[in-house]
Chimera marker file (.cmm) of the C-alpha trace (Angstrom):
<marker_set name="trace">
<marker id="1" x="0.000" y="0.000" z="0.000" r="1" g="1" b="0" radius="0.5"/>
<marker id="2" x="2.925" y="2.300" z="0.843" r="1" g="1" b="0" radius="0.5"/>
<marker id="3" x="4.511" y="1.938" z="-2.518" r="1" g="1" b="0" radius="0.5"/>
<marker id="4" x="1.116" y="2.547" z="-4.544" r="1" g="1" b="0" radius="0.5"/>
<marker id="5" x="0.120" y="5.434" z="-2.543" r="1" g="1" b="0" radius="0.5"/>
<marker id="6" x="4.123" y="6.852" z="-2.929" r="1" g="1" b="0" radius="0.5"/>
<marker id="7" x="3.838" y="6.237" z="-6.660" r="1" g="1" b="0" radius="0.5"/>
<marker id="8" x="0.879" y="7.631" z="-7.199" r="1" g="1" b="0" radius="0.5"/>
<marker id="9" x="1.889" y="10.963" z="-5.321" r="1" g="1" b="0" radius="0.5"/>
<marker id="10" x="4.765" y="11.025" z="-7.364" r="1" g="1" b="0" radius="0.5"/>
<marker id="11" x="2.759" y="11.036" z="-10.579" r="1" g="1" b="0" radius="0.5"/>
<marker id="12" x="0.505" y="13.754" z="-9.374" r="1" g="1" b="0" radius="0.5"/>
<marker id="13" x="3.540" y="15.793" z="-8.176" r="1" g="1" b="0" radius="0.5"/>
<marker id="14" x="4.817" y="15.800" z="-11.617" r="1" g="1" b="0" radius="0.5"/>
<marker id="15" x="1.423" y="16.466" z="-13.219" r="1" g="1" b="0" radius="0.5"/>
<marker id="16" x="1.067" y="19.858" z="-10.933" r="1" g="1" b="0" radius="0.5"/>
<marker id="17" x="4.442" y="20.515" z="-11.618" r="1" g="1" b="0" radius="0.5"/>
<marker id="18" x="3.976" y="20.771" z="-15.208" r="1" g="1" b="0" radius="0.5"/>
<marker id="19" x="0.575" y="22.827" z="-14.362" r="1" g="1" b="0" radius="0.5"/>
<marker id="20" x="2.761" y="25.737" z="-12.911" r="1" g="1" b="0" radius="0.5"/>
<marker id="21" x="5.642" y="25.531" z="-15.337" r="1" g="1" b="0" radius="0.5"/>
<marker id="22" x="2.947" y="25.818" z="-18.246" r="1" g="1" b="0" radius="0.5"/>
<marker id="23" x="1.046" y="28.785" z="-16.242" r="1" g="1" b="0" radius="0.5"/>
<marker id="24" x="-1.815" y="26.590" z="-15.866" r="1" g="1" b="0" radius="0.5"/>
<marker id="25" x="-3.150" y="28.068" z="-12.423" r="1" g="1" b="0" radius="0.5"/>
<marker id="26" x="-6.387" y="27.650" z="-12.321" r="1" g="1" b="0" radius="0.5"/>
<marker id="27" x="-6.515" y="24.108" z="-13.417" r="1" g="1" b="0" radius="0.5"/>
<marker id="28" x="-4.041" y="23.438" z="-10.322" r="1" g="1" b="0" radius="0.5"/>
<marker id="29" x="-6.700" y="23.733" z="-7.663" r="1" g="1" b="0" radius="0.5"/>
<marker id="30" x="-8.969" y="21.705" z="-9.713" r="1" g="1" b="0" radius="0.5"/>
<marker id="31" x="-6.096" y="18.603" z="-10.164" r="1" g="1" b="0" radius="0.5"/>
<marker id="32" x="-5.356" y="18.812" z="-6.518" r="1" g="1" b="0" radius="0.5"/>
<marker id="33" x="-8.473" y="18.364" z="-5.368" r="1" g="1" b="0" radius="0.5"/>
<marker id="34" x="-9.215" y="15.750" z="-7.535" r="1" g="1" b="0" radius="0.5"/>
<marker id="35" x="-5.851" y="14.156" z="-7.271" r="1" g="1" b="0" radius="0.5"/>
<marker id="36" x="-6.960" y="13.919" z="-3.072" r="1" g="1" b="0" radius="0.5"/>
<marker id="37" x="-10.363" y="12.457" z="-3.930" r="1" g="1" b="0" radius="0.5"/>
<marker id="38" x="-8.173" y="9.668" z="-5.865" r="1" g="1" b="0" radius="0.5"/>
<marker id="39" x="-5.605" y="8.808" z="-2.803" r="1" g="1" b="0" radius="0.5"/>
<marker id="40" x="-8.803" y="8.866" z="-0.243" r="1" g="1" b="0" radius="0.5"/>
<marker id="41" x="-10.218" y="7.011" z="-2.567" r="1" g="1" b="0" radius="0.5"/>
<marker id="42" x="-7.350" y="4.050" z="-2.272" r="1" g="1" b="0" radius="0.5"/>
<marker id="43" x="-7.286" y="4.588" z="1.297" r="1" g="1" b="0" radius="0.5"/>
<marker id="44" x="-10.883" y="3.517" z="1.722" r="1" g="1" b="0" radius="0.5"/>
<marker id="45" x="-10.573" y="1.124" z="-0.798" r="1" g="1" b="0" radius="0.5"/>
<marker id="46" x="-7.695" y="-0.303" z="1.346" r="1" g="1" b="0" radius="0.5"/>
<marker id="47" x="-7.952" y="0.691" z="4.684" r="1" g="1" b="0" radius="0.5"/>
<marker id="48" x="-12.010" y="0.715" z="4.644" r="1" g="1" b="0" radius="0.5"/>
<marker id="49" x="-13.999" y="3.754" z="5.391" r="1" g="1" b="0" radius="0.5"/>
<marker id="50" x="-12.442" y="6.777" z="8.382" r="1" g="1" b="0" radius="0.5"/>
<marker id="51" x="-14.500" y="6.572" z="11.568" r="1" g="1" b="0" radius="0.5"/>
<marker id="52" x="-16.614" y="9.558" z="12.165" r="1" g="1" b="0" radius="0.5"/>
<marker id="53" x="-14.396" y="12.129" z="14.714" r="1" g="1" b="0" radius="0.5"/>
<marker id="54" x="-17.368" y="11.155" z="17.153" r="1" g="1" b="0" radius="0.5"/>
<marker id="55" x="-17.760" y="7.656" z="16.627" r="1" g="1" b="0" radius="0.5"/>
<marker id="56" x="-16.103" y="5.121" z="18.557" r="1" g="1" b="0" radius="0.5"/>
<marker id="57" x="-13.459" y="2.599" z="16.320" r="1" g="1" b="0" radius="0.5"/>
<marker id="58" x="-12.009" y="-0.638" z="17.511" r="1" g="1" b="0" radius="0.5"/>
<marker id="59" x="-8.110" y="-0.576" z="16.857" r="1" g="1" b="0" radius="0.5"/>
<marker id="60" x="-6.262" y="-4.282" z="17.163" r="1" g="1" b="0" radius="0.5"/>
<marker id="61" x="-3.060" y="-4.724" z="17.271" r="1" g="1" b="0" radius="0.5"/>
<marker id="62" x="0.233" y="-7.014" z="18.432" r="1" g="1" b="0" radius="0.5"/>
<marker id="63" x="2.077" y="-5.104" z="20.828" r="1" g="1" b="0" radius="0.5"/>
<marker id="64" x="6.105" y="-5.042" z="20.877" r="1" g="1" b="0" radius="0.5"/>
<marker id="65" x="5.792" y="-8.237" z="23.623" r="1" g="1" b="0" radius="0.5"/>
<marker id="66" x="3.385" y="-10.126" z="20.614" r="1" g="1" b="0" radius="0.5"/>
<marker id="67" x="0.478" y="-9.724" z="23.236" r="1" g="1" b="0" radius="0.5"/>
<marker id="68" x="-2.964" y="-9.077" z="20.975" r="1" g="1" b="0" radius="0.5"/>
<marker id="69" x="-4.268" y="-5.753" z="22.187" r="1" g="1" b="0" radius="0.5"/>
<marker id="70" x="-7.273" y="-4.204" z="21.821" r="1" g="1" b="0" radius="0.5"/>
<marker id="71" x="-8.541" y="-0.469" z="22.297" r="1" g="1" b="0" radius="0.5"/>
<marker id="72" x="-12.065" y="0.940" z="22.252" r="1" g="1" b="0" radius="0.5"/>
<marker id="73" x="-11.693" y="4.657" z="21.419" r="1" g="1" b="0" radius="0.5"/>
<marker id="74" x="-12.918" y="7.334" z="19.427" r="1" g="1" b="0" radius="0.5"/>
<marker id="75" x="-10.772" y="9.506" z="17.023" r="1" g="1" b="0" radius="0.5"/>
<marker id="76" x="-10.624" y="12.867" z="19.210" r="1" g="1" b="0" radius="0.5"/>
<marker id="77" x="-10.220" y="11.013" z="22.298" r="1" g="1" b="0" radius="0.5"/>
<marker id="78" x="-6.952" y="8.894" z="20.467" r="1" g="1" b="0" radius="0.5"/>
<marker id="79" x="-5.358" y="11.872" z="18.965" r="1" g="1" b="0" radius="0.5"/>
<marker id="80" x="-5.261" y="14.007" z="22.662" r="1" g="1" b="0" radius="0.5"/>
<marker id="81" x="-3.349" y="10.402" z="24.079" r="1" g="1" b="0" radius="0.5"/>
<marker id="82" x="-0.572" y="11.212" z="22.066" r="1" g="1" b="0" radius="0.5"/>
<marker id="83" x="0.974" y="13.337" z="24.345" r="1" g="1" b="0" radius="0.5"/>
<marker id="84" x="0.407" y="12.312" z="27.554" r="1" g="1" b="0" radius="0.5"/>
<marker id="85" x="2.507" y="10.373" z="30.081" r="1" g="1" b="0" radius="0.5"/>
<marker id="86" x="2.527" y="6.557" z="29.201" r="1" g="1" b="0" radius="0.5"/>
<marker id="87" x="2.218" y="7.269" z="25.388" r="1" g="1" b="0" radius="0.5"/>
<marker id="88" x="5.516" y="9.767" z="25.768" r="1" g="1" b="0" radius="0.5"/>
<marker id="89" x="6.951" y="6.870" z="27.928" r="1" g="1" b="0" radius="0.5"/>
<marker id="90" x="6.208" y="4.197" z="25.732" r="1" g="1" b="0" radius="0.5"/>
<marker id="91" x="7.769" y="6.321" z="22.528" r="1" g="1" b="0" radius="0.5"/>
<marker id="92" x="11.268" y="6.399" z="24.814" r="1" g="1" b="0" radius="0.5"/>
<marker id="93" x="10.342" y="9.520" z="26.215" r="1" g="1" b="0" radius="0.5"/>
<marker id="94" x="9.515" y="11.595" z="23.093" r="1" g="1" b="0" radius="0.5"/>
<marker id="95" x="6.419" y="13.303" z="22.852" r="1" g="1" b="0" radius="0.5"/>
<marker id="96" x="5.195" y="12.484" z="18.934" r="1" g="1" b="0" radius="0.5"/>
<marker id="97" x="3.725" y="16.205" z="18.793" r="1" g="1" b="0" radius="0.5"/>
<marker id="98" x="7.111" y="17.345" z="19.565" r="1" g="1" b="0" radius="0.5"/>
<marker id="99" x="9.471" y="15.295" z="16.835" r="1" g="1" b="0" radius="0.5"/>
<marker id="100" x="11.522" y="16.841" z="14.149" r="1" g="1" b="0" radius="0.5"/>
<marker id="101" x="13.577" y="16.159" z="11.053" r="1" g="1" b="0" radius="0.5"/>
<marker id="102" x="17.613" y="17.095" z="10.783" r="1" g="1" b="0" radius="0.5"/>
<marker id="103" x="18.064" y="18.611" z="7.826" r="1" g="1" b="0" radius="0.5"/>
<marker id="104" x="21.496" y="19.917" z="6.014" r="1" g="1" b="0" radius="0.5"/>
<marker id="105" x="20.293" y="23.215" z="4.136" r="1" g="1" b="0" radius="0.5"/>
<marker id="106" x="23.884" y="25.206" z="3.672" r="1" g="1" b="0" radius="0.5"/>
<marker id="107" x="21.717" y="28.429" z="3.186" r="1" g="1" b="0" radius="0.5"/>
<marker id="108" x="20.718" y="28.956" z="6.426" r="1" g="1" b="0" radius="0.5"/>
<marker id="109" x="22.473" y="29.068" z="9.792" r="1" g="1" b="0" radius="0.5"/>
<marker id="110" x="23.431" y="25.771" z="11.234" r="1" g="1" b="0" radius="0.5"/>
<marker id="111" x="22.257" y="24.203" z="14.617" r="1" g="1" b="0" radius="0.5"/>
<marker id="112" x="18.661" y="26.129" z="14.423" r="1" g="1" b="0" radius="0.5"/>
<marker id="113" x="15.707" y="25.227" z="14.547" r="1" g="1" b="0" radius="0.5"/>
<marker id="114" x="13.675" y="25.681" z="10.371" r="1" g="1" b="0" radius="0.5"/>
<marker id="115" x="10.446" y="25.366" z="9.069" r="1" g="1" b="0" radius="0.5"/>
<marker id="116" x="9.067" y="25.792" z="5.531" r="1" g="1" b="0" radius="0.5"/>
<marker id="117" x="6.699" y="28.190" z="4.578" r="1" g="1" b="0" radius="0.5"/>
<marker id="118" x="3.873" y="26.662" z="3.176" r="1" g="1" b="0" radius="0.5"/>
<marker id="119" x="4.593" y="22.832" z="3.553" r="1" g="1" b="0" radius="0.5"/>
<marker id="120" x="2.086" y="22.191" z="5.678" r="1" g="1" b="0" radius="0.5"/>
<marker id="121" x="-0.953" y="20.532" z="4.088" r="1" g="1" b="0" radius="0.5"/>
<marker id="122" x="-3.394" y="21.155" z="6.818" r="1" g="1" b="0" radius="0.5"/>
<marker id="123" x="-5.057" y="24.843" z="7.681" r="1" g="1" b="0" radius="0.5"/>
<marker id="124" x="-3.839" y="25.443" z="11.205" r="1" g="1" b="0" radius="0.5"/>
<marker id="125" x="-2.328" y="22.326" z="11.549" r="1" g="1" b="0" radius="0.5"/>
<marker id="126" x="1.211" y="22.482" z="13.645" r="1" g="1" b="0" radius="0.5"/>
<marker id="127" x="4.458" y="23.300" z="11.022" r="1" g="1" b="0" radius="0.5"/>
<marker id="128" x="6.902" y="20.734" z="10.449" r="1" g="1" b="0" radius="0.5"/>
<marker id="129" x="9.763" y="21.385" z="12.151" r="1" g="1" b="0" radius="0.5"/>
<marker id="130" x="13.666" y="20.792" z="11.077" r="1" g="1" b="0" radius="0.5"/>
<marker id="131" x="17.079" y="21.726" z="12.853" r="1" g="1" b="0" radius="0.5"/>
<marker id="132" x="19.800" y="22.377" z="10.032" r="1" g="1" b="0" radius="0.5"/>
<marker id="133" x="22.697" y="20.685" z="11.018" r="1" g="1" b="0" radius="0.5"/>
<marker id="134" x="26.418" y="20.105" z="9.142" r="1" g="1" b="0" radius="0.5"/>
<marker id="135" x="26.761" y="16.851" z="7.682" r="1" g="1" b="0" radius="0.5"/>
<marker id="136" x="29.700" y="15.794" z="9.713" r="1" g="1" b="0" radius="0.5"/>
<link id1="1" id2="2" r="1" g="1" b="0" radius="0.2"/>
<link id1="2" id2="3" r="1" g="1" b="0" radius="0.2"/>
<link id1="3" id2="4" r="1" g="1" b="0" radius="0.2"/>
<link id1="4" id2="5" r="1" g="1" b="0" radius="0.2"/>
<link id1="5" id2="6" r="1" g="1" b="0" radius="0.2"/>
<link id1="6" id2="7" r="1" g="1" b="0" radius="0.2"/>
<link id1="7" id2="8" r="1" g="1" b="0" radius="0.2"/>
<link id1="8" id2="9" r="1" g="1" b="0" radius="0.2"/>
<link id1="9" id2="10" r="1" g="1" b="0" radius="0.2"/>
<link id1="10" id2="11" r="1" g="1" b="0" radius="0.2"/>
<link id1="11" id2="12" r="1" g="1" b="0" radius="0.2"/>
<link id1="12" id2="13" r="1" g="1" b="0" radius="0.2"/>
<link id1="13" id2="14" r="1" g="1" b="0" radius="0.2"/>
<link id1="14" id2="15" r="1" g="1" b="0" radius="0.2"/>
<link id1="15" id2="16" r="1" g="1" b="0" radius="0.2"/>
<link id1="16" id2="17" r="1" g="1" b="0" radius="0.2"/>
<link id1="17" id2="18" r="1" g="1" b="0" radius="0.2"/>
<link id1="18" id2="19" r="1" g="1" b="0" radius="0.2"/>
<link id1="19" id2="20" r="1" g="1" b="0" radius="0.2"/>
<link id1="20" id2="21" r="1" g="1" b="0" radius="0.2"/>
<link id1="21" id2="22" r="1" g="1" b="0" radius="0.2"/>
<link id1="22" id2="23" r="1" g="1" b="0" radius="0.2"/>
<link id1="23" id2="24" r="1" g="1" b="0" radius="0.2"/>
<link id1="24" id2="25" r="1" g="1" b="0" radius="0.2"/>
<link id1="25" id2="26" r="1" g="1" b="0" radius="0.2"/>
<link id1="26" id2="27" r="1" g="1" b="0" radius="0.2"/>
<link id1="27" id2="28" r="1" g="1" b="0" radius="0.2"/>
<link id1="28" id2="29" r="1" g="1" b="0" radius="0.2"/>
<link id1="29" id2="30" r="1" g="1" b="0" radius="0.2"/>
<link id1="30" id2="31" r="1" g="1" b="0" radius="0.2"/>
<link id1="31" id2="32" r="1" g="1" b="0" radius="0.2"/>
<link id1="32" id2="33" r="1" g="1" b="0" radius="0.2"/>
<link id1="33" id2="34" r="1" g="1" b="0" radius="0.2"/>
<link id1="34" id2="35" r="1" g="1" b="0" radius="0.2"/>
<link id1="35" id2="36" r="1" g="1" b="0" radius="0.2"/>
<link id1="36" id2="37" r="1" g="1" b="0" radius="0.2"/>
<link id1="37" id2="38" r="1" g="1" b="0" radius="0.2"/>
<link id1="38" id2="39" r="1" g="1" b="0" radius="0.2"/>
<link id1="39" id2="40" r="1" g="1" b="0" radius="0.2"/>
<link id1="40" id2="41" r="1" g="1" b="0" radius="0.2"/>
<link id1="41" id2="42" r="1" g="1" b="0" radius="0.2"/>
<link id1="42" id2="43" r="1" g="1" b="0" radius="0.2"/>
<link id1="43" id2="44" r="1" g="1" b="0" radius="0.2"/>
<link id1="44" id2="45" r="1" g="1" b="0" radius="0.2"/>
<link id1="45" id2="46" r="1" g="1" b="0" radius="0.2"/>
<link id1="46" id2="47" r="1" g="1" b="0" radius="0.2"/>
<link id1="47" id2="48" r="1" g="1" b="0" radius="0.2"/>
<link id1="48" id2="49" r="1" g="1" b="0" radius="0.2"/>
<link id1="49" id2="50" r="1" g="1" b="0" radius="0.2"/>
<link id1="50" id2="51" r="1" g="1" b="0" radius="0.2"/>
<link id1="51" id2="52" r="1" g="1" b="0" radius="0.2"/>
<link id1="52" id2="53" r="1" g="1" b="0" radius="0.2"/>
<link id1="53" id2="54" r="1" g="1" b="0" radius="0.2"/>
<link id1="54" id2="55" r="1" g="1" b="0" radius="0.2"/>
<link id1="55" id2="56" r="1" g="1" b="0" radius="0.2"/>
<link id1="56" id2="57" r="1" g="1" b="0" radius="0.2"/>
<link id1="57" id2="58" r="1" g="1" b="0" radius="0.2"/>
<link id1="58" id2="59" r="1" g="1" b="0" radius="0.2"/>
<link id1="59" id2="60" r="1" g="1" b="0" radius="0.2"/>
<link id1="60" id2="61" r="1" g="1" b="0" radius="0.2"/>
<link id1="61" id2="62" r="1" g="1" b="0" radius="0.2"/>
<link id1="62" id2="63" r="1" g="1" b="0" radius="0.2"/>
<link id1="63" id2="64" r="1" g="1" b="0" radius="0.2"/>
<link id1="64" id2="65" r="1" g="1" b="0" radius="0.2"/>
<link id1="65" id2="66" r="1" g="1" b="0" radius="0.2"/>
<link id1="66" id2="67" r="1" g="1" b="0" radius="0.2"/>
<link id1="67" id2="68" r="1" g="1" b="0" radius="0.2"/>
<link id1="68" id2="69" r="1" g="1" b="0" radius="0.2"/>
<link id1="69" id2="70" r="1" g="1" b="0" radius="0.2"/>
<link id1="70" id2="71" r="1" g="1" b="0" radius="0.2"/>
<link id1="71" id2="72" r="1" g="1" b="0" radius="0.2"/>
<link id1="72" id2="73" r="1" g="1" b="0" radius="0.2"/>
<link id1="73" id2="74" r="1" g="1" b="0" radius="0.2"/>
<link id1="74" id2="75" r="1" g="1" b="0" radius="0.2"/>
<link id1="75" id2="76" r="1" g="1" b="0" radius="0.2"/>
<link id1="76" id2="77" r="1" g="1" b="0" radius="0.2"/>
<link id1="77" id2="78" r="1" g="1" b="0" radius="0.2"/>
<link id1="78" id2="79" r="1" g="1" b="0" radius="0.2"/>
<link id1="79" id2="80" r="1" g="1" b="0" radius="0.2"/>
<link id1="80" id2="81" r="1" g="1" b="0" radius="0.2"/>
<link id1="81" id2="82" r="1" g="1" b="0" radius="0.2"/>
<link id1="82" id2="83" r="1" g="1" b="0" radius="0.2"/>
<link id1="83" id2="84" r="1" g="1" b="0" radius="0.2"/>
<link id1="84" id2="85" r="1" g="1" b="0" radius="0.2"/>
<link id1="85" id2="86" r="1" g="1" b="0" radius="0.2"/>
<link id1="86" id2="87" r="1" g="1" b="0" radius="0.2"/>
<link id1="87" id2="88" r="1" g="1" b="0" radius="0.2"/>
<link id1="88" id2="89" r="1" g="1" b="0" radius="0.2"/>
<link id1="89" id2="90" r="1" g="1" b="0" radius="0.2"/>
<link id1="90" id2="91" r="1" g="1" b="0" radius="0.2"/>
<link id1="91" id2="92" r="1" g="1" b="0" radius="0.2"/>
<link id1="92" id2="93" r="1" g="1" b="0" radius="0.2"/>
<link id1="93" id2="94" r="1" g="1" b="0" radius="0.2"/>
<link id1="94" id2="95" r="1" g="1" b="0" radius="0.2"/>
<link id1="95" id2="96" r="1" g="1" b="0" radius="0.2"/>
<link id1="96" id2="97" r="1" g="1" b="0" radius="0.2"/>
<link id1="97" id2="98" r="1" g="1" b="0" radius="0.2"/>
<link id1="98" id2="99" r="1" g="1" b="0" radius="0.2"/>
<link id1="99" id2="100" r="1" g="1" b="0" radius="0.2"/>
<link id1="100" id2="101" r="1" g="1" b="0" radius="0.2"/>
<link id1="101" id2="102" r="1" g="1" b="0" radius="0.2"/>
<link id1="102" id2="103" r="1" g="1" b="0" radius="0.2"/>
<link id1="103" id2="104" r="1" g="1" b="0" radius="0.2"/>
<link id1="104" id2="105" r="1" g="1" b="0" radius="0.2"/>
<link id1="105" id2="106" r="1" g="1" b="0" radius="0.2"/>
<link id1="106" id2="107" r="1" g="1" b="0" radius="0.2"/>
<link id1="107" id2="108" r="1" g="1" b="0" radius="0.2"/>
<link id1="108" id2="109" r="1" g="1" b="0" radius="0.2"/>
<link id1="109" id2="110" r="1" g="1" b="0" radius="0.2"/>
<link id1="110" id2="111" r="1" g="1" b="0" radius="0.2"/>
<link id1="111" id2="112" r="1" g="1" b="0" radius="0.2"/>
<link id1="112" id2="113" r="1" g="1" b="0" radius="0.2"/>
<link id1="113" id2="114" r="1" g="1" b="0" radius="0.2"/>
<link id1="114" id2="115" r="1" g="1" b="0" radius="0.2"/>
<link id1="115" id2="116" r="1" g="1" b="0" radius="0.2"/>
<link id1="116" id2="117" r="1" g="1" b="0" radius="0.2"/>
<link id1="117" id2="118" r="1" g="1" b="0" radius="0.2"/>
<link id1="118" id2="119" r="1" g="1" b="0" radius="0.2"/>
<link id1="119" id2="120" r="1" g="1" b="0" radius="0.2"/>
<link id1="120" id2="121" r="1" g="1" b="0" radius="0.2"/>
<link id1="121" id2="122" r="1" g="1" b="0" radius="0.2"/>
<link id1="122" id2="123" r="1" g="1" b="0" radius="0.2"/>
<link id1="123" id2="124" r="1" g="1" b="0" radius="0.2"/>
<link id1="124" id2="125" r="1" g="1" b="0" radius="0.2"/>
<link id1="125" id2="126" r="1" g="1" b="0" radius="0.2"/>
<link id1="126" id2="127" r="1" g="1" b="0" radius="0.2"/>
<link id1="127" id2="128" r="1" g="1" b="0" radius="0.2"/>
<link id1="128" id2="129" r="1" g="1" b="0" radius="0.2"/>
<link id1="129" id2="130" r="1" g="1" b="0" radius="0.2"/>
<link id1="130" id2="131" r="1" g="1" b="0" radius="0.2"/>
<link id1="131" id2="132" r="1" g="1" b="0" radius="0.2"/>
<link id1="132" id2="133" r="1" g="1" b="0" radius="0.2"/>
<link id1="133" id2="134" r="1" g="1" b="0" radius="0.2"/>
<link id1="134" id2="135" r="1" g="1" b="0" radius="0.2"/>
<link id1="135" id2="136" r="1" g="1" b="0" radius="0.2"/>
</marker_set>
């Protein structure tokens, strides 16, 4: 699933690409959105339909000790676990809403802390978050 979904992004990358090299702006809104309708559609195809932010979602799993596991939760309540105690425990003491990338970008100043201006794909959604470091 990883590969398809990869290749497929790649495809559509170089589709809008072409889109603004051609000057093609407003048919990149239209191509986006419908290149997102075609990856959700895979998803669901795949992964079956997203639970409803309200409605309550059976996750099962092996955990790292190959004990079956099984949580009752709904998708609001999973996403504000991230960051609490056990799960920052469990992830060797990193909080996932606090992880970043190392990055090498020679144009800016070394051992600080970058993001990218508009790279984000969700409105109001926390920037990703890189410290440029040498490549030593």
């Amino acid at each position: 699933m990883g590969s398809l979904i990869t290749t497929k992004l790649r495809e559509q990358a170089l589709i809008l690409r072409k889109l603004v090299a051609t000057g093609a702006t407003d048919l990149i809104a239209v191509h986006k959105n419908h290149f997102l309708q075609e990856i959700h559609g895979i998803l669901t195809i795949m992964l079956g339909p997203p639970p409803s932010p309200d409605k309550e979602f059976t996750w099962t799993f092996y955990d790292a000790d190959n004990k079956y596991t099984k949580v009752v939760t709904k998708p609001t309540q999973f996403a504000s676990t991230l960051s609490d105690r056990q799960t920052v425990r469990a992830c060797g003491g990193a909080d996932v809403n606090e992880l970043f990338s190392l990055v090498n970008d020679p144009r800016n100043e070394y051992n600080r802390l970058l993001t990218v201006n508009r790279l984000g794909n969700v409105v109001g959604g926390v920037p990703v978050r890189y410290v440029n470091v040498e490549m030593d």
